[in-house]
matplotlib code that plots the C-alpha trace (Angstrom):
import matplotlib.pyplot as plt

x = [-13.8, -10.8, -11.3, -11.5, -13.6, -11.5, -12.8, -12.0, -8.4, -5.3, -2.7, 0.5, 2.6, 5.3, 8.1, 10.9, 13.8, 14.8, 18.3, 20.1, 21.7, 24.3, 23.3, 25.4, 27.8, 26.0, 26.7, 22.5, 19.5, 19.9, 21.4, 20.5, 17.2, 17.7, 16.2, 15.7, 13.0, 12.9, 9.2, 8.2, 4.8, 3.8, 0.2, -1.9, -5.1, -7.8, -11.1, -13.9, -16.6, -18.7, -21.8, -21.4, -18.4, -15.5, -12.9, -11.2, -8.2, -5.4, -2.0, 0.4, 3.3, 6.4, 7.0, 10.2, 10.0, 12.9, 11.8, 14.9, 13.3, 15.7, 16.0, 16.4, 18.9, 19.1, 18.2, 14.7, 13.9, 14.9, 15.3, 15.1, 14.4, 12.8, 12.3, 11.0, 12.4, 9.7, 10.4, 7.5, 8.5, 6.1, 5.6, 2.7, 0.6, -1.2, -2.6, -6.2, -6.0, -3.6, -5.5, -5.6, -3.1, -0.6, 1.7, 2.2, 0.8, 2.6, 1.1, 0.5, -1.3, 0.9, 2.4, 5.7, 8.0, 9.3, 8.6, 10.5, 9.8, 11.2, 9.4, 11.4, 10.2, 11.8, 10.5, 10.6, 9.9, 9.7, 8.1, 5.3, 4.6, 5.9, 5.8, 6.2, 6.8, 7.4, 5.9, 3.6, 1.5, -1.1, -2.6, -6.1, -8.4, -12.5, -11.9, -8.8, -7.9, -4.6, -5.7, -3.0, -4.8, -2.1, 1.8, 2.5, 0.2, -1.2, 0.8, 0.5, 2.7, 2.2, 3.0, 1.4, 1.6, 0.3, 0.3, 0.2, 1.3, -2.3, -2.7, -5.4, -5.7, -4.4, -4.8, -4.1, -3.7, -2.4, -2.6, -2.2, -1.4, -0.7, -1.2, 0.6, -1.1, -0.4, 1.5, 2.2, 5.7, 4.8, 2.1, -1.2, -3.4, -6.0, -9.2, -12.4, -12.8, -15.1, -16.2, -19.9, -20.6, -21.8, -20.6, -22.5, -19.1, -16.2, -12.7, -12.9, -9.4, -8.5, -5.0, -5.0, -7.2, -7.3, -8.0, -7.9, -8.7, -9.1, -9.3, -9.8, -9.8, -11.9, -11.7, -10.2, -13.2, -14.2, -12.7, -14.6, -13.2, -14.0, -12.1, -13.1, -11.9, -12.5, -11.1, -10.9, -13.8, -15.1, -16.5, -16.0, -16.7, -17.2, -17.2, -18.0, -17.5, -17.9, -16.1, -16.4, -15.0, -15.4, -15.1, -18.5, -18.9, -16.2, -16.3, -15.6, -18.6, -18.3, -19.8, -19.3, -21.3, -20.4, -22.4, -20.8, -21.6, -21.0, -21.7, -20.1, -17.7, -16.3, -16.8, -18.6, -16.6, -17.9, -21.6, -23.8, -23.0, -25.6, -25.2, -25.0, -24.7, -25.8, -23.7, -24.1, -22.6, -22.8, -20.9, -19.6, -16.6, -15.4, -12.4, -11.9, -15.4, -17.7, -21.0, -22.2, -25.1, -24.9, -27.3, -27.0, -29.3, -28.1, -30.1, -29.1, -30.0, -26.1, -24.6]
y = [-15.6, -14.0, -14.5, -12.4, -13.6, -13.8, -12.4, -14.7, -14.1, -16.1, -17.3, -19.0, -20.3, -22.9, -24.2, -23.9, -25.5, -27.2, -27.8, -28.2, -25.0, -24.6, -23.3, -22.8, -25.8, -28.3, -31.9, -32.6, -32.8, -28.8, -29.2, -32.3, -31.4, -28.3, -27.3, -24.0, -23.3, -20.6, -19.9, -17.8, -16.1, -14.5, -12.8, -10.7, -9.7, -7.6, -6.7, -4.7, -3.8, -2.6, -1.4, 1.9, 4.1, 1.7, 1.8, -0.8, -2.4, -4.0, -4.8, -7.1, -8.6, -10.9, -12.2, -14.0, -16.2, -17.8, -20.2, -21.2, -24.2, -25.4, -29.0, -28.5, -29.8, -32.6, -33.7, -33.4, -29.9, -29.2, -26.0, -24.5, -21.7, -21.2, -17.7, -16.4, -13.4, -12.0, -9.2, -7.8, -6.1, -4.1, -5.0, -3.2, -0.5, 2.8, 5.6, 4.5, 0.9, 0.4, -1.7, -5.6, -6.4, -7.1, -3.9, -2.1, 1.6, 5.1, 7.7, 9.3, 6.9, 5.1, 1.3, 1.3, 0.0, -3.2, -4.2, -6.9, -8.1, -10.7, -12.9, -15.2, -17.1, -19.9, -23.2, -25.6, -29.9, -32.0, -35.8, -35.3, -31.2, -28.4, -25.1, -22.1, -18.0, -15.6, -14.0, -17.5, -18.1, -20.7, -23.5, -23.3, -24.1, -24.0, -20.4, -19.0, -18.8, -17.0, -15.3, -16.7, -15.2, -12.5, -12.4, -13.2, -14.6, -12.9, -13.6, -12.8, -12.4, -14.8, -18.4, -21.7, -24.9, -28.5, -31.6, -35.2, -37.1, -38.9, -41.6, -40.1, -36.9, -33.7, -30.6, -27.1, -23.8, -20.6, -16.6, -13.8, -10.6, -8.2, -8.5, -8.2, -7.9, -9.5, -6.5, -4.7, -4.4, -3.5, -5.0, -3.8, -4.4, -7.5, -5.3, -6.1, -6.2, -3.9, -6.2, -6.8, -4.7, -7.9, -5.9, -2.7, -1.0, -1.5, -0.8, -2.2, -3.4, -6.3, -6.9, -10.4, -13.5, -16.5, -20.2, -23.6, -27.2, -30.9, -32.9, -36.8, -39.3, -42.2, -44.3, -44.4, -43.1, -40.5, -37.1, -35.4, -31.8, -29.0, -25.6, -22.7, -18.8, -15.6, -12.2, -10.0, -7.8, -8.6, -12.1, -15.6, -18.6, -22.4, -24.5, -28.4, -30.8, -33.9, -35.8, -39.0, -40.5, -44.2, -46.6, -46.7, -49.0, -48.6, -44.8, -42.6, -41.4, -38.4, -36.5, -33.1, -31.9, -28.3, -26.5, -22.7, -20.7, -17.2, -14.1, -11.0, -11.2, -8.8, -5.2, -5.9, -3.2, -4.6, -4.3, -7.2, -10.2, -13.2, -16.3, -19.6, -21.6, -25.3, -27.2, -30.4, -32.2, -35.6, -36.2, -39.1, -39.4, -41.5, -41.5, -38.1, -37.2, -35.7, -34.7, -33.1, -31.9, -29.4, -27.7, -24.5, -23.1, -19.9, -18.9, -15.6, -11.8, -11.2, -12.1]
z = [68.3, 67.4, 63.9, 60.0, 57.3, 53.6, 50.6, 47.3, 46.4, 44.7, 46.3, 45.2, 48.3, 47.9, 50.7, 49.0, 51.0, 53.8, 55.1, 58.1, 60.5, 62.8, 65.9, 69.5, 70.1, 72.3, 72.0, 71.9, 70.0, 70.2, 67.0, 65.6, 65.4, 64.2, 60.8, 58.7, 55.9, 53.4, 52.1, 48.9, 48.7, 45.9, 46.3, 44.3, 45.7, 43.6, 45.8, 43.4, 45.2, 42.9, 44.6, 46.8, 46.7, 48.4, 46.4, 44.6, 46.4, 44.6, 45.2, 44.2, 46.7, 47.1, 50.7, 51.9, 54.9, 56.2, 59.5, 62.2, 64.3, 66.9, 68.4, 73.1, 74.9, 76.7, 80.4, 81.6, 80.8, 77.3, 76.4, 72.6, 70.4, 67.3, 64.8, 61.9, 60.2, 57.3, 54.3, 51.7, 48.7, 47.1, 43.6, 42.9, 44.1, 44.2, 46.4, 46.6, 46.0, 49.0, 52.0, 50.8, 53.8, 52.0, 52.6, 55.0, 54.5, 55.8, 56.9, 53.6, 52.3, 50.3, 50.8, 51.4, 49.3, 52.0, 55.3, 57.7, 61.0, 62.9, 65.8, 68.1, 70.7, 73.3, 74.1, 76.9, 76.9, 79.6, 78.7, 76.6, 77.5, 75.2, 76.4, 73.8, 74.7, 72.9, 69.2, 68.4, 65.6, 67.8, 66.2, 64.8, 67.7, 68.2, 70.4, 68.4, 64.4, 63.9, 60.5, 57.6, 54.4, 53.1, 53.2, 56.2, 58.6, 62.1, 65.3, 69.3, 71.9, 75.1, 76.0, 74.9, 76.5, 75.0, 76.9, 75.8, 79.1, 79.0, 76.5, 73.7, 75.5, 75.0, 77.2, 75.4, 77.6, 77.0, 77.6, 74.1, 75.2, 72.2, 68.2, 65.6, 62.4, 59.1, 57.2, 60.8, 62.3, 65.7, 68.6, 69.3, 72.1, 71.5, 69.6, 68.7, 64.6, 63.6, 60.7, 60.4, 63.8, 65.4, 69.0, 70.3, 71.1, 68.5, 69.2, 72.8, 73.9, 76.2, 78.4, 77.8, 76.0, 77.5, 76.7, 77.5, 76.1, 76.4, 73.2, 73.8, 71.5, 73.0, 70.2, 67.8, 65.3, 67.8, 69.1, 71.7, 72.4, 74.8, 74.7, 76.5, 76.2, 77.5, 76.2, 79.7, 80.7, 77.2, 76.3, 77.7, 75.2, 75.5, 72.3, 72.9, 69.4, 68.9, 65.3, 63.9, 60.8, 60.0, 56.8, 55.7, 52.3, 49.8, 51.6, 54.5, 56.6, 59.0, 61.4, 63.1, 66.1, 67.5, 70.4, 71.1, 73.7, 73.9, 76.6, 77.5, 80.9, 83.2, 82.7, 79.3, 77.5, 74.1, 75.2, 75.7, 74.2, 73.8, 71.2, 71.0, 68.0, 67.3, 64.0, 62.6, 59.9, 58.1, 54.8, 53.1, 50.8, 48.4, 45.7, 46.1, 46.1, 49.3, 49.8, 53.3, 55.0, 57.0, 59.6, 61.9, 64.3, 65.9, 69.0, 71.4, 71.6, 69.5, 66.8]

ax = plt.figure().add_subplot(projection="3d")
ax.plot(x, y, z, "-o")
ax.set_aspect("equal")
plt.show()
């Protein structure tokens, strides 16, 4: 999966205001719909290792994000655009603490003093079917978790389309073809982490990831979902999951069933991959209060 792990950090992030835009003059939703937000992150991130001889990272941060959605035109095919333009200031930092993700480092070593970036992407809706191109950050899904944890959050360049023409079902499908990394400013190709060495050959690169899903809600206490992915000539996934939550008592009980399946695909340019991973869950809450059981059972020749 396409996926980080986060280390304990703090975090302070707060939307601070929404208002209307002006955009081209169309007589439409185009504009009526139209919205901007500017978000505030302030983020300070200290990471002591303590054992070994890694050394400390610490930085400190203030990110500016100012988010232009668009409504679409009318007709049958409306047509829109939204974007997101980013800046980091560095407010504080030093050679050999540099690294957190938070700034973006130069060449010598040393985090530069700002960053900016901008993503834009276009969108098309028809009925019930949006259809998104362009810089994306994706939604979370069971093959795919755009990484959010520092300033600004990971996006990918590619398309995304989501359909809700069926009644309780909807159908996700879309192609990634390039990065770009949280405190990056330009793309690079789709890589496996290196993190934990849970592949035989790091650094392998991929054209494109792919991935598709159905998620059906058959009642309306149950949501049965299948998603499947496959990073080219690398590794090809299926995740199946099945979620209930019902009034149970003066409570909530839930349940969460997950089945992944994962092998290498193609060419096999990260070695051989072999997992699969059986999750259950049951918890109930009440008042504000949960308790869960939780069991996994992780079978496979790979991690």
């Amino acid at each position: 999966m396409l996926s980080q792990s986060l280390p304990r950090q703090w975090v302070r992030h707060s939307p601070l205001l929404c208002a209307s835009i002006l955009a081209i003059p169309v007589k439409a939703e185009l504009l009526e719909d139209s919205s901007a937000r500017l978000e505030l992150r302030n983020y300070y991130f200290n990471r002591d290792y303590r054992e070994g001889t890694a050394p400390t990272r610490e930085e400190w941060a203030q990110g500016f994000l100012l988010r232009l959605d668009s409504g679409f035109t009318e007709g049958s095919l409306g047509v829109g655009a939204d974007a997101i333009g980013m800046l980091g200031i560095k407010l504080d930092s030093a050679p050999g603490r540099t690294g957190t993700g938070l700034l973006k480092v130069a060449r010598n070593g040393r985090a530069e003093d700002d960053y900016s970036k901008l993503a834009l992407a276009g969108k098309l809706k028809t009925s019930k079917t949006l259809f998104k191109f362009g810089t994306l950050v994706p939604p979370v899904l069971p093959t795919l978790r755009p990484n959010d944890g520092r300033l600004f959050a990971q996006m990918f360049e590619g398309g995304l389309l989501t359909s809700n023409e069926i009644e309780d079902l909807e159908f996700t499908a879309g192609r990634l073809s390039r990065v770009l990394q949280r405190n990056a400013t330009q793309y690079t190709p789709l890589t496996l982490s290196p993190l934990n060495r849970r592949f035989e050959k790091l650094g392998a690169t991929a054209e494109h990831f792919d991935m598709a899903g159905l998620d059906y809600r058959f009642h309306k206490q149950w949501l049965a979902r299948v998603h499947v992915a496959q990073l080219q000539d690398i590794y090809r996934q299926q995740v199946f999951t099945l979620v209930n939550k019902s009034p149970w008592g003066a409570g909530t009980f839930s349940s969460d069933l997950r089945l992944s399946l994962m092998n290498d695909y193609g060419n096999a340019k990260g070695g051989k991959i072999d997992n699969r991973a059986l999750q259950g869950l049951l918890g109930y809450a009440y008042k504000g209060h949960s308790l869960g059981l939780t069991y996994q059972r992780m079978l496979g020749d790979t991690g």
